[in-house]
C-alpha positions in Angstrom: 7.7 -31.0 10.2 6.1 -30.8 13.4 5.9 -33.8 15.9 3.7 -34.3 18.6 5.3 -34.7 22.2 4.1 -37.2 24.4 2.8 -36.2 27.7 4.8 -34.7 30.6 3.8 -33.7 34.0 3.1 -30.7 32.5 0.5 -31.6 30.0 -1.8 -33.1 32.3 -3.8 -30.6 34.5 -7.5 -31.0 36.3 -7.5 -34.1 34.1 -7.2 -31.9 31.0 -4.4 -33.1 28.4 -2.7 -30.6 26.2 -1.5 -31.4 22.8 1.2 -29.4 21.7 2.9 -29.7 18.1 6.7 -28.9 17.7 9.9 -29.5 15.9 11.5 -31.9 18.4 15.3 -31.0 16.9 14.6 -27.5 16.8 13.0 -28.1 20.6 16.4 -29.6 21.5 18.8 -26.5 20.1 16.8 -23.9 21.1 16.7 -25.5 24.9 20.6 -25.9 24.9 20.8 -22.2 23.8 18.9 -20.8 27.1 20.7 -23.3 29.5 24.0 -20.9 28.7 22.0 -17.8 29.0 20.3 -18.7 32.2 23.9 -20.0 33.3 25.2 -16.6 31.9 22.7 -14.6 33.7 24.2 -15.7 36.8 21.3 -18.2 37.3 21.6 -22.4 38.3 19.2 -24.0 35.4 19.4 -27.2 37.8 17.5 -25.7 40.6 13.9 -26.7 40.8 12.3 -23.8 39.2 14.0 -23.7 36.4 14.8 -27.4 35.7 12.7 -27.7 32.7 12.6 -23.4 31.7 15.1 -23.8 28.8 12.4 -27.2 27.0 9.3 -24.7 28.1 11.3 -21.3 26.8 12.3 -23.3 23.6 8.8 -24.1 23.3 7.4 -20.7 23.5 9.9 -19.7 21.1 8.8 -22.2 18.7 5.2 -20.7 19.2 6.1 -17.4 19.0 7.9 -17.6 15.9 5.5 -20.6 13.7 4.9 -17.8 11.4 7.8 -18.6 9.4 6.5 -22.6 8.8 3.0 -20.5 7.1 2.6 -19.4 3.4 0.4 -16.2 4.1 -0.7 -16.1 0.2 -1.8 -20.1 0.5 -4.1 -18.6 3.4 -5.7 -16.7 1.0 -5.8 -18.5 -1.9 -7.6 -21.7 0.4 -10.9 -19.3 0.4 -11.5 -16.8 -2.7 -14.9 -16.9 -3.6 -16.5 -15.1 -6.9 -18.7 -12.3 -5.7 -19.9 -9.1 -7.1 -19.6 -6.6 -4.4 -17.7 -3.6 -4.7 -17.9 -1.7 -1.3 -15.2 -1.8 1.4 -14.9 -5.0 3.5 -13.4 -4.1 6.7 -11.9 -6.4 9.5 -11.1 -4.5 13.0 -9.4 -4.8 15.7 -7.5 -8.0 15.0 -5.4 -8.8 18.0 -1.6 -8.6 17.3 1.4 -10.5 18.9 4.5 -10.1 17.5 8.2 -10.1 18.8 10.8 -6.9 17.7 13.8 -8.5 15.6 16.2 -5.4 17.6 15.5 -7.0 21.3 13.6 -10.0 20.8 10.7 -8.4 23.0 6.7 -8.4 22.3 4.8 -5.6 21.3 1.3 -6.2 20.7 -1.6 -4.2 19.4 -4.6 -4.1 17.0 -4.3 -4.5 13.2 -7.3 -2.7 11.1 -7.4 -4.8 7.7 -10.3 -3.2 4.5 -9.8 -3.9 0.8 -12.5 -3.5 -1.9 -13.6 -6.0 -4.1 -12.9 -6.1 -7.6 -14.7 -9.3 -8.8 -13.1 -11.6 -5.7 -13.7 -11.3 -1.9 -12.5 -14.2 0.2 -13.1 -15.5 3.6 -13.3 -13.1 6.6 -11.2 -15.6 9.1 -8.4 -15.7 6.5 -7.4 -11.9 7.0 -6.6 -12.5 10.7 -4.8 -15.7 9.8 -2.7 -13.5 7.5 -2.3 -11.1 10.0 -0.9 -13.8 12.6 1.1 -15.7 9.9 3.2 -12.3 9.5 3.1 -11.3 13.3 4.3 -14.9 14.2 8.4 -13.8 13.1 10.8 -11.7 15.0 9.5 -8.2 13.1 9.2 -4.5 12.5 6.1 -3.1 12.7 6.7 -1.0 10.1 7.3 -3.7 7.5 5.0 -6.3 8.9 1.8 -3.0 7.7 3.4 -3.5 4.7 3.6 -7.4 4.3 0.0 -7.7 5.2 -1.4 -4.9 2.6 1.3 -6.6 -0.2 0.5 -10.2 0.0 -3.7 -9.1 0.4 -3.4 -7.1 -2.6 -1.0 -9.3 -4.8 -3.1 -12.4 -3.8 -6.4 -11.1 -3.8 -5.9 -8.2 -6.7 -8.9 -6.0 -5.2 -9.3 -2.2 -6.3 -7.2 -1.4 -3.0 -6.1 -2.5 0.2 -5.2 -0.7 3.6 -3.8 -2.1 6.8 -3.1 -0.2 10.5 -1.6 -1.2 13.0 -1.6 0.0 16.6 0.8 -1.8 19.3 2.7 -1.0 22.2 6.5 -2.2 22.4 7.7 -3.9 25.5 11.6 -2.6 23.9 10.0 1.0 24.6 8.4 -0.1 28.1 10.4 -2.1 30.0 13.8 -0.9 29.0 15.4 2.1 26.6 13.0 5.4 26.8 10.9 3.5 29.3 7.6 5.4 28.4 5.0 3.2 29.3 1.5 4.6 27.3 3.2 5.2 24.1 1.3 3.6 20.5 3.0 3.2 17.9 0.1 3.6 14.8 1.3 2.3 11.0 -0.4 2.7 7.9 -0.1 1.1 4.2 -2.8 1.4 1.5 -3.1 0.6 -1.9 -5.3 1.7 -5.1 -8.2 3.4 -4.2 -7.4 3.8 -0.6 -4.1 6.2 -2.1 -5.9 7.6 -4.9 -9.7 8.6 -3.1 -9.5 10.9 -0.3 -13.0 10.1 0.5 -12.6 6.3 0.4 -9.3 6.7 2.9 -11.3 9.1 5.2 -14.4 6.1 5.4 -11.7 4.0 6.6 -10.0 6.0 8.9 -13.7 7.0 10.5 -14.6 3.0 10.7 -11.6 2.1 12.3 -12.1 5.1 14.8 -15.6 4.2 15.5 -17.2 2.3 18.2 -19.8 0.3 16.7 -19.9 -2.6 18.5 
């Protein structure tokens, strides 16, 4: 379980106080860890700048990664409401961070999530929150479309379910191929969104519009 830290000179700025919520024995690994690496790197983690980098890195991590500490499907379930409505319900644009599992690097994007009802829609909020609980682990883009549309669509049981995902990859950027205005765009559907070419294409022209 998470414990709240007590304040540091770095919770307390303007007169604001930040709360922050870790795993203080995961906190204390994690910082060890990237003491060696700044020490293998060549770097002093004694001088001032980096005195406290490995507890603030080790922190990040902890952020970065909380994804693994959610139950996606529980997300769900906590708002399913009876409803008879049978057209597409579409979610845009949903703001992705994740971290690649090959370099341990962000890329970061847009996720487009639609399903249609059969019976059961649920909450609008909780398809971003399943969205971040999947992003929120070192990951593949390619298999993190495909845990999104899975758990929506075992959870929720609709007539159909897709999910793309547009992000840029820092692994592709900063280092390797180095190309810096490359997308990578993913897709996974379900039901009707497979079967209906017309239903797929409605998507695919939503997403692509500019309505707000």
């Amino acid at each position: 379980m998470a414990e709240e830290k007590g304040v540091g000179p770095d919770d307390v700025v303007d007169g604001y106080m930040r709360r922050e919520l870790f795993n203080p024995e995961r906190l204390e690994q994690l910082g060890g860890h990237y003491a060696g690496i700044l020490e293998a790197i060549g770097e002093d983690p004694r001088r001032d700048g980096l005195q406290r980098t490995p507890e603030r890195v080790a922190k990040a991590l902890q952020f970065l990664t909380h994804g693994y500490d959610l139950d996606p499907a529980a997300i769900l379930r906590s708002a399913l409401f009876t409803e008879e409505y049978s057209q597409m319900v579409l979610v845009k644009d949903i703001e992705v961070y994740s971290m690649c599992e090959h370099h341990m690097l962000p890329f970061f994007g847009k996720a487009h999530v639609a399903y249609i009802p059969d019976g059961r829609i649920v909450g609008l909020s909780k398809l971003p929150r399943v969205v971040d609980a999947y992003a929120r682990r070192l990951q593949v883009q390619e298999r993190l479309t495909n845990e999104i549309r899975d758990c929506i669509q075992e959870t929720l049981k609709p007539k159909g379910v897709a999910v793309v995902i547009e992000a840029q990859h820092l692994c592709m950027q900063m280092r390797g191929i180095q190309k810096q205005n490359s997308v990578t765009t993913t897709s996974a559907f379900t039901g009707i969104f497979l079967d209906d070419q017309r239903t797929r294409e409605e998507f695919i022209e939503l997403i692509s519009a500019r309505l707000h």
